[in-house]
PLY file of the C-alpha trace (Angstrom):
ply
format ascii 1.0
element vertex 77
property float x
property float y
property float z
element edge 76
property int vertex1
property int vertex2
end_header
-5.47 0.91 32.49
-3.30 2.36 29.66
-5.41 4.51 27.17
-4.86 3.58 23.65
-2.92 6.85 22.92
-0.66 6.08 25.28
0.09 2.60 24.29
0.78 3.80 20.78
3.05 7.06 22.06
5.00 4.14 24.13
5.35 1.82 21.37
6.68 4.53 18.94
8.68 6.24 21.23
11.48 3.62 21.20
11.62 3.42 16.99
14.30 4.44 15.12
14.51 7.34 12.40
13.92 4.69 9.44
11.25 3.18 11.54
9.49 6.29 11.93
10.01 7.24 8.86
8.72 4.74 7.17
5.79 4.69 9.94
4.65 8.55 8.89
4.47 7.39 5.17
1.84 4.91 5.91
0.12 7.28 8.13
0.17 9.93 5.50
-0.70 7.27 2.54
-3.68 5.59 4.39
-5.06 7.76 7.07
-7.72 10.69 5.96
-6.24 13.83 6.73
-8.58 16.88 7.74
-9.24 18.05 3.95
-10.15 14.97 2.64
-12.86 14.63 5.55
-13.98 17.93 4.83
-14.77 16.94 1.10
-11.90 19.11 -0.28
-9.80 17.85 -3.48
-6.26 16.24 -2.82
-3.98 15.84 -6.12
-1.77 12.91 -5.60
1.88 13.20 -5.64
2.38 10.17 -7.96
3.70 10.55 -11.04
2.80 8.32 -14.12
6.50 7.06 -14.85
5.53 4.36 -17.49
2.04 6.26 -18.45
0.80 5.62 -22.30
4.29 2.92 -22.37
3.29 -0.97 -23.19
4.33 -2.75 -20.20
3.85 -6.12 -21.63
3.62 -7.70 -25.33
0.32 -8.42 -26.66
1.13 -11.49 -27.47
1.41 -12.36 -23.62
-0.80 -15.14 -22.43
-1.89 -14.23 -18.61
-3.51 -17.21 -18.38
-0.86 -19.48 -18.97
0.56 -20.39 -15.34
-3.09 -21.06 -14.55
-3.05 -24.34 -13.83
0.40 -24.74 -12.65
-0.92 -21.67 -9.45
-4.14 -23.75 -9.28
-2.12 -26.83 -8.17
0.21 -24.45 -5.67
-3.27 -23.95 -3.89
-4.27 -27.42 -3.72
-7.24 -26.35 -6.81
-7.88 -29.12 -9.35
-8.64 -27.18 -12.97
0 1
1 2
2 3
3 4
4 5
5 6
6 7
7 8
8 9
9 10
10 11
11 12
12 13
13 14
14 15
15 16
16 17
17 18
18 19
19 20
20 21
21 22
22 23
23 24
24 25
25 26
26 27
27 28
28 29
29 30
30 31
31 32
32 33
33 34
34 35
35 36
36 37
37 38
38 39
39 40
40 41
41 42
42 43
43 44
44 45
45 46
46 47
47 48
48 49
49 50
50 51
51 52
52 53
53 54
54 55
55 56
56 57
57 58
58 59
59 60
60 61
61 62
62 63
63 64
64 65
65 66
66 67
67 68
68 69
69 70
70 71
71 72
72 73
73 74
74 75
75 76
């Protein structure tokens, strides 16, 4: 029987570059790393692009398409 490790190692081993690219960004974004297990303090590397900017009118209604995703979903309002 193949371990687990070894099934993964296999399966990435054929990727491409964008592939594994893209696969060590999720790894990094979701997976604890050794400092955050160890209680230590991680900043993010975000950046607030549209932070303190309205992003919407106040005027907007969010409720308005409501009813109209309640019957997408088969929901009678």
């Amino acid at each position: 029987m193949i371990s687990l490790q070894e099934q993964v190692v296999h399966k990435v081993s054929n990727l491409s570059e964008d592939n594994l690219q893209f696969l060590l960004e999720i790894i990094d974004r979701f997976m604890l790393t050794d400092t955050v297990k160890k209680g230590e303090t991680v900043v993010s590397k975000r950046i607030g692009i549209a932070k303190g900017q309205k992003l919407y009118d106040d005027s907007y209604d969010f409720d308005e398409m409501n009813p109209e995703i309640a019957r997408m979903f088969g929901v009678a309002e």
